[in-house]
C-alpha positions in Angstrom: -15.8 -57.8 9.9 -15.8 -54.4 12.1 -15.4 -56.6 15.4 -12.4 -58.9 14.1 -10.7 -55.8 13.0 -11.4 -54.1 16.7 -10.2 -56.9 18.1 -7.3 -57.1 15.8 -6.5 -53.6 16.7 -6.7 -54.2 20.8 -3.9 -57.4 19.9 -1.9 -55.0 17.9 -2.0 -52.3 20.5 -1.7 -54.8 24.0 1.5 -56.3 21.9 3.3 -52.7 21.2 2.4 -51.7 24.7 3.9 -55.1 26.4 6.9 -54.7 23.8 7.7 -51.1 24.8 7.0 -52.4 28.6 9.7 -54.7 28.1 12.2 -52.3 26.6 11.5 -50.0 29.6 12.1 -52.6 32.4 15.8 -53.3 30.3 16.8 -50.1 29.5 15.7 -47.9 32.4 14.2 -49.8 35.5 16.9 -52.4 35.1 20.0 -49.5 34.9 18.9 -47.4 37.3 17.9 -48.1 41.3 15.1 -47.9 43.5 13.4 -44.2 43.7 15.4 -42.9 40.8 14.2 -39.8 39.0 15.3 -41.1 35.4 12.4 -43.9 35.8 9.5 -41.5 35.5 11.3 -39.7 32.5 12.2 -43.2 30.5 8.8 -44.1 31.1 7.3 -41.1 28.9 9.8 -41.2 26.2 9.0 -44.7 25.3 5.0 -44.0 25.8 5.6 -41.2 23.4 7.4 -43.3 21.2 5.0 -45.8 20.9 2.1 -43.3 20.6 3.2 -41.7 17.3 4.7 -45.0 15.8 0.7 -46.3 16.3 -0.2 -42.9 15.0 1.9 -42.8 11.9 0.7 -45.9 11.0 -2.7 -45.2 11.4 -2.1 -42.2 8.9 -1.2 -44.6 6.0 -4.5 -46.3 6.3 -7.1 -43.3 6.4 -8.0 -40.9 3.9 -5.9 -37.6 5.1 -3.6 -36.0 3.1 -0.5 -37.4 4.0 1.7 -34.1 3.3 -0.1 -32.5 6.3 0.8 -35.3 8.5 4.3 -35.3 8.5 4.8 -33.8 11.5 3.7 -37.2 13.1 4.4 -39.7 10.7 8.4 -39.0 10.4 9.1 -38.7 14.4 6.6 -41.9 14.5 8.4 -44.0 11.2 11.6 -43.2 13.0 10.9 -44.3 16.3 9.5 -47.5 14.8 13.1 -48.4 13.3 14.7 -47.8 16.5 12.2 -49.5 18.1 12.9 -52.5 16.0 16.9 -52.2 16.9 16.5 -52.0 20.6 14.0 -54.7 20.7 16.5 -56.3 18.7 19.2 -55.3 21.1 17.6 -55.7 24.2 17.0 -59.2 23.1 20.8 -59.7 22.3 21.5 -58.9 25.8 19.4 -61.1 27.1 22.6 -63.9 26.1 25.2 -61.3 26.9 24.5 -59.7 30.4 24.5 -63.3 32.3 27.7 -64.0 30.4 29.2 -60.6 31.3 28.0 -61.2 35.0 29.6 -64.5 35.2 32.9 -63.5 34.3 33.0 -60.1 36.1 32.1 -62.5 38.9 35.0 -65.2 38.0 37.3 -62.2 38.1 37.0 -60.6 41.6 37.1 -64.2 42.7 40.1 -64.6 41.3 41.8 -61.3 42.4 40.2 -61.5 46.0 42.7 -61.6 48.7 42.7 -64.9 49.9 42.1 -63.6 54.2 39.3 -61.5 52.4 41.0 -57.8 53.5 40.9 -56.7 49.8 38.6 -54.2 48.4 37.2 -54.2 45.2 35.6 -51.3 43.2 32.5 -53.4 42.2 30.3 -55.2 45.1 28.7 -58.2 44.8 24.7 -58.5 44.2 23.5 -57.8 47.4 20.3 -55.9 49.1 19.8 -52.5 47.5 20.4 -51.2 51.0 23.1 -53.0 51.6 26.6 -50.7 52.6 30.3 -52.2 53.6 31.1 -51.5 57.0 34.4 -49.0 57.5 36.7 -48.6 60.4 36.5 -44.8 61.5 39.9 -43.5 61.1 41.6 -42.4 64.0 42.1 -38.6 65.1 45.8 -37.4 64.7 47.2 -36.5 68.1 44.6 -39.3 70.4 46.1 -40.5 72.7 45.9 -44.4 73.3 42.8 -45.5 74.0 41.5 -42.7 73.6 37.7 -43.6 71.9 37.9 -41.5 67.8 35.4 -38.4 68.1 36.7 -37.5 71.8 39.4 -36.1 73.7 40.4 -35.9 77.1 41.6 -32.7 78.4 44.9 -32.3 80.2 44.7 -31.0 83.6 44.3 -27.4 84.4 42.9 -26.8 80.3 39.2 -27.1 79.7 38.5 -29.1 76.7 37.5 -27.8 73.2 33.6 -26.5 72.9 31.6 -28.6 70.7 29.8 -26.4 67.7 26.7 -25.1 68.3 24.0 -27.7 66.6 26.7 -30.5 65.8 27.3 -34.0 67.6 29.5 -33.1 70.5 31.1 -36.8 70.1 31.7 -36.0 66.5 33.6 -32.4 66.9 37.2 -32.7 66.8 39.4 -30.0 66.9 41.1 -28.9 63.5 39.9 -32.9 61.7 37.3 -32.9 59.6 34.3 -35.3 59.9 34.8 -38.7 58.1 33.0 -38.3 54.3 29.8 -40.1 53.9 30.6 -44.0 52.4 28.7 -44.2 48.8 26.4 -47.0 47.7 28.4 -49.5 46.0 27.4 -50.5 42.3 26.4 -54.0 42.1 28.0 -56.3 39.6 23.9 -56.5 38.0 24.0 -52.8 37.8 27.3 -52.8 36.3 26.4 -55.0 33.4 22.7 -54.0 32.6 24.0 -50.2 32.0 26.4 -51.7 30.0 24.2 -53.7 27.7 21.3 -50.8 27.7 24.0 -48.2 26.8 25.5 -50.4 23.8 22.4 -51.1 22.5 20.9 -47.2 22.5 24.1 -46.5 21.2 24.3 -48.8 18.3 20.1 -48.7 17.8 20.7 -44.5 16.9 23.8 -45.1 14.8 22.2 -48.0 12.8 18.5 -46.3 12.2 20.4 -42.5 11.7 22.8 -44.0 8.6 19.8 -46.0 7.4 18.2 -42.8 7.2 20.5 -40.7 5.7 21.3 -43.4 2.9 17.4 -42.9 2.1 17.5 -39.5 2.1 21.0 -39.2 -0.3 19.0 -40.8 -2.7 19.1 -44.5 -4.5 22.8 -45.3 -6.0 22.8 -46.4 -9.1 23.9 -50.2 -9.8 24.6 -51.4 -13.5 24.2 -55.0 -14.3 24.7 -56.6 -18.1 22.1 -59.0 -19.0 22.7 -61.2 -21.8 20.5 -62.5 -23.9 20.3 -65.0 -26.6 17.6 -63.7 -28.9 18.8 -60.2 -28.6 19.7 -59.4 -31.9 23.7 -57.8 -32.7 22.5 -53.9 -33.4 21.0 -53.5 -29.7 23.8 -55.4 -27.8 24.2 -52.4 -25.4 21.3 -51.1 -24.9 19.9 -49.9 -21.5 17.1 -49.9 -19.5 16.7 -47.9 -16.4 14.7 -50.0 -14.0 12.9 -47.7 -11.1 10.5 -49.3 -8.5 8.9 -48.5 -5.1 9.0 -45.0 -4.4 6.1 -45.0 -2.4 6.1 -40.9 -2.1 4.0 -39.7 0.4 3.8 -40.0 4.3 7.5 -39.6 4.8 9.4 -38.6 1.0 8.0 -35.9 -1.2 8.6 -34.1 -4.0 12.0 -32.9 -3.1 13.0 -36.7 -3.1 11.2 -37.7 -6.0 13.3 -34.6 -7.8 16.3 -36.4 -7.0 15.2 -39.6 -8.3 14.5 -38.4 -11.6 18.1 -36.9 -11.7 19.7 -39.5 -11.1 17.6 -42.3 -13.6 18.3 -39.1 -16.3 22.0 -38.6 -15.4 22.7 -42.3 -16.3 21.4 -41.4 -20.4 18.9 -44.8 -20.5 17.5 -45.8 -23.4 14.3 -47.1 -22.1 13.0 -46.3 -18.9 10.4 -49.3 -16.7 8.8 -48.0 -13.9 7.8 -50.8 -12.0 4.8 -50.0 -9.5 4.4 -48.8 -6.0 4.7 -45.3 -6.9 3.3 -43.8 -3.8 1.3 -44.4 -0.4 -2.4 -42.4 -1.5 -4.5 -40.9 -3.6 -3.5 -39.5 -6.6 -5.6 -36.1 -5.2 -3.3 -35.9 -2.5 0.2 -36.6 -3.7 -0.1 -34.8 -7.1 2.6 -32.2 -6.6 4.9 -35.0 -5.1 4.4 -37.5 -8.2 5.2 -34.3 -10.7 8.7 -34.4 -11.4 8.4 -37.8 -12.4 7.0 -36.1 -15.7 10.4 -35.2 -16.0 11.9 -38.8 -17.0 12.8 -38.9 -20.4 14.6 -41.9 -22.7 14.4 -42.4 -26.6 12.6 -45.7 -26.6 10.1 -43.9 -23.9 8.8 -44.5 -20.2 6.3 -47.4 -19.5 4.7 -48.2 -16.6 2.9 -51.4 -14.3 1.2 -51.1 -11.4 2.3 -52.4 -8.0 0.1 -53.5 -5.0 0.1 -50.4 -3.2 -2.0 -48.5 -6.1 -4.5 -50.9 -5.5 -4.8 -49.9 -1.8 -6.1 -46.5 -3.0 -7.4 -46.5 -7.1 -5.6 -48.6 -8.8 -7.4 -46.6 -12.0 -6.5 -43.4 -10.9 -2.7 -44.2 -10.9 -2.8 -45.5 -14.4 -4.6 -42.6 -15.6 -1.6 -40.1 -13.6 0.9 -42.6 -15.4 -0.5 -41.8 -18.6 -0.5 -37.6 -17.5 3.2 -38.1 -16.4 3.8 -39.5 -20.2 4.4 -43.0 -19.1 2.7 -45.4 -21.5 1.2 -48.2 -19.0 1.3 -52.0 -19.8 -1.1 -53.3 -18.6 -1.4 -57.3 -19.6 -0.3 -55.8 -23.1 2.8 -55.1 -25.2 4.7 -53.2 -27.9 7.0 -54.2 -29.9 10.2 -52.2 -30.1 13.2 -52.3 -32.9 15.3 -55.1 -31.1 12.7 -56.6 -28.9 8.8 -57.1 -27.6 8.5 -55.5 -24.1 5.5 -56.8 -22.4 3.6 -55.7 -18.9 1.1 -57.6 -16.7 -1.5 -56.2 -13.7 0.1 -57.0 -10.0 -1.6 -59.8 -8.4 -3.2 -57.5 -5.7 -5.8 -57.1 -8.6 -7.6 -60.2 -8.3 -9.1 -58.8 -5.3 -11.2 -56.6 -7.9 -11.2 -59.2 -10.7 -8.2 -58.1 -12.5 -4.6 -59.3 -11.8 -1.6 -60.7 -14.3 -2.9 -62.1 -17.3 -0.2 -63.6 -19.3 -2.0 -65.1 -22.2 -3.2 -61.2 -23.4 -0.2 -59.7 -23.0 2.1 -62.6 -24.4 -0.3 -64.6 -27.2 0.7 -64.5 -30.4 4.0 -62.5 -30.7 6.8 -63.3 -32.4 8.7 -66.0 -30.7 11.9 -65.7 -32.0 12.3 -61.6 -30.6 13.8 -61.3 -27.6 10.8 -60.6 -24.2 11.2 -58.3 -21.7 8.7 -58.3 -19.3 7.9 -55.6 -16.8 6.4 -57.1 -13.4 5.7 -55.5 -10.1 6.0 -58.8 -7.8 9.0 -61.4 -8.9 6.4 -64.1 -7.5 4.8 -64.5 -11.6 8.0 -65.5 -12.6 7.4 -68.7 -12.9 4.6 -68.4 -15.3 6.8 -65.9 -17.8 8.8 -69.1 -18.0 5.7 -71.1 -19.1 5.3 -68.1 -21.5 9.6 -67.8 -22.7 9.8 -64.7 -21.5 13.7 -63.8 -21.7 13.7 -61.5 -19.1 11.6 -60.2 -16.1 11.8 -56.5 -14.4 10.3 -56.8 -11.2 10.6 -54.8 -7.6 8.0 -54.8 -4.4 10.6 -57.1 -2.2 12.8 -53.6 -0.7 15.5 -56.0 -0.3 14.1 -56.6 2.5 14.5 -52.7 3.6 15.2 -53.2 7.7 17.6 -56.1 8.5 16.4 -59.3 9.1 13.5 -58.0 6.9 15.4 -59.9 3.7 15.0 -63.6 5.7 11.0 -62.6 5.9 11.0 -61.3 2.6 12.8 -64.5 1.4 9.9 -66.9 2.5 7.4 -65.6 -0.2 9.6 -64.1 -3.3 11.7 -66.6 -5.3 14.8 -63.7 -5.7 14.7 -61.1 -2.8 17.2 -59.2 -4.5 19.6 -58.9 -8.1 19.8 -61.5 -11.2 19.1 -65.0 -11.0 18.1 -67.9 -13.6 14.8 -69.7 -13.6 15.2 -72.4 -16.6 15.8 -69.8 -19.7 14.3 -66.9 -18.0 16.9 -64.1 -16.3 14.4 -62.6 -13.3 16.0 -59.2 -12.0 14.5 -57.7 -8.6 15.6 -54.3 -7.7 15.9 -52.8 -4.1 13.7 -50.2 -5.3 14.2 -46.2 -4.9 12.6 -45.1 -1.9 11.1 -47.0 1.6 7.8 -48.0 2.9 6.6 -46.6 6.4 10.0 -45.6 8.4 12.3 -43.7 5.9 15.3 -45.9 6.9 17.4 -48.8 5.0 19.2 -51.2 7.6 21.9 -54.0 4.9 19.1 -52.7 1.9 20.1 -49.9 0.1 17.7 -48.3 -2.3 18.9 -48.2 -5.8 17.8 -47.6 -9.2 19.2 -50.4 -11.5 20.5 -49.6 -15.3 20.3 -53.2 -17.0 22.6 -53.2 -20.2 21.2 -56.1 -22.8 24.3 -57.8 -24.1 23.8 -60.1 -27.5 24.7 -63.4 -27.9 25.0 -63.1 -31.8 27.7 -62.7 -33.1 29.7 -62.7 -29.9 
């Protein structure tokens, strides 16, 4: 086991290092020319780059206390995202610079002078080294013939004294020398600064408002559910769904303060906390997880795990739930005035013999009452409607979090993201509140999600 995960490791590090390779022959060996001092430079920032990406990384899967290393994990979470868009970028151009060279070369075809004596701005791809020839312009007052650089004297005058340490042939009296003819810039030149500058530019501007949405905190979406069982006296009611905050590495306490405003500010009536609420141990991320103590509702706060307790103590978490006064369901239920609200176990917990267990948390209740069922990963939906449930809560998917993340995400979730039917069960995914590894949301925005149950009965 030790040597496949070494040898893992060596693939995962020979693949960043040919990736970052890559983006440095685009954007720096391929924009600039031979024996350029910006090579050198380019080099390091992208070997720096990929050093504390690996190194923030490798924080989230050792035992450290993750507040302490900040300092590396948000320069290293960032520079994965903007990794992410240049590669995605880089790639883009890979189409655009040979169309972009084709027509820059279909132009100057088209606006050459047909005897070839017109100049254009842009030269062709030639030899680095490669310089138009120019005419040396002649000397005002030669006489015919006279070669440019020299004069003769006229009789009985002795000709001008050539400047001590210059070219005699090149002295002329009162004209200055010819200025020095500049390397032309290559049509290739031309178009890979082009490409490399629009996709730095649009990689920052992309990964810097993905962060900043993070940061603002998770907007608030509302969505009516309705539901046939629900009985008249709750048609209105509100849960506040919150998932995937996953505190830690890269958003603290500060953040999780926010969070807890804004699931209060929006006056729930029941409050589901739906897993993932951090990235460590419950040791290490105590002061981050205690504002969430804060979350208050009349019907209370409950609580199922998601997969990334189980990647520290799965036990631990419950048992912080249970100090932050979240009642946890875990494969149980309670039955509430207008309703049963049931939880299950995330499926990561069948690595330890635990995981979703339907039958105990859904066996003999009451099958005319409405269900709402609370589950970390959408994926069980299918068996809460082998069991009727009415309605499942579920998170884990981000949305996808980083564009195209949402087409991966899609391959193993049945709903990536929002309300959709299976048979008579309603399954609701949310985007979730915070972000996992880089602190950045690319066509994913975190949200927190106030479901209002609407009754069918007399409607």
């Amino acid at each position: 086991m030790v040597v496949v995960s070494v040898l893992t490791g060596l693939a995962v590090a020979w693949l960043i290092a040919g990736l970052h390779w890559y983006l440095w022959r685009r954007l720096v060996r391929d924009t600039t020319r031979d024996g350029s001092r910006w090579r050198i430079p380019g080099g390091i920032v992208l070997g720096a780059g990929a050093i504390t990406m690996c190194g923030a990384f490798a924080v989230m899967f050792v035992e450290v206390d993750r507040a302490d290393w900040r300092w590396l994990t948000w320069p290293g979470f960032l520079w994965a995202a903007l990794f992410l868009y240049l590669l995605l970028g880089v790639l883009a151009g890979e189409v655009v610079r040979p169309l972009l060279l084709r027509g820059l070369v279909r132009r100057d075809a088209g606006t050459a002078a047909p005897a070839g004596g017109g100049e254009t701005s842009i030269a062709a791809d030639t030899a680095p080294g490669a310089v138009e020839s120019s005419v040396t312009p002649q000397p005002v007052g030669a006489a015919v013939g006279e070669s440019p650089g020299t004069s003769t004297p006229r009789p009985g005058r002795p000709g001008p004294a050539a400047p001590t340490g210059t070219d005699p042939g090149a002295a002329v009296s009162g004209v200055a020398p010819p200025p020095p003819v500049s390397r032309p810039l290559s049509r290739r030149l031309l178009v890979s600064r082009l490409a490399a500058g629009a996709t730095v530019i649009a990689a920052g501007a992309i990964v810097g408002t993905g962060t900043y949405g993070v940061l603002n905190g998770p907007v608030v979406r509302r969505v009516t559910v309705p539901l046939a069982k629900l009985p008249a006296q709750a048609h209105g009611l509100r849960i506040a769904l919150v998932s995937d905050l996953h505190l830690g590495p890269a958003l603290g306490r500060a953040f999780c303060e926010r969070v807890v405003r804004t699931v209060n500010d929006t006056r729930p009536d029941l409050i589901a906390v739906v897993g993932d609420l951090a990235d460590g141990t419950v040791d290490d991320l105590r002061a981050e997880t205690d504002p969430l103590a804060g979350l208050t509702a009349p019907l209370g706060v409950y609580y199922v795990p998601g997969n990334h307790e189980y990647f520290a103590d799965a036990d631990a978490w419950l048992a912080r739930a249970g100090e932050l006064g979240m009642k946890a369901l875990l494969n149980d239920r309670v039955s509430l005035p207008d309703f049963d609200l049931a939880g299950v176990d995330d499926p990561r917990g069948t690595a330890i013999g635990r995981g979703p267990d339907f039958a105990a948390a859904l066996d003999g209740r009451d099958t005319d009452r409405a269900c709402v069922l609370l589950a970390h990963q959408p994926i069980v939906v299918h068996e809460s409607v082998a069991y009727g449930v009415d309605l499942q809560l579920s998170g884990h998917t981000h949305g996808g979090q980083l564009w195209p993340g949402n087409l991966i995400a899609r391959l193993p979730n049945p709903t990536v993201a929002g309300l959709e039917l299976y048979g008579a069960t309603a399954l609701y995914v949310t985007r979730g509140a915070g972000a996992w590894g880089p602190p950045v949301r690319v066509a994913a925005p975190s949200d927190i999600t106030v479901l209002e149950l609407a009754s069918l009965q007399g409607v």
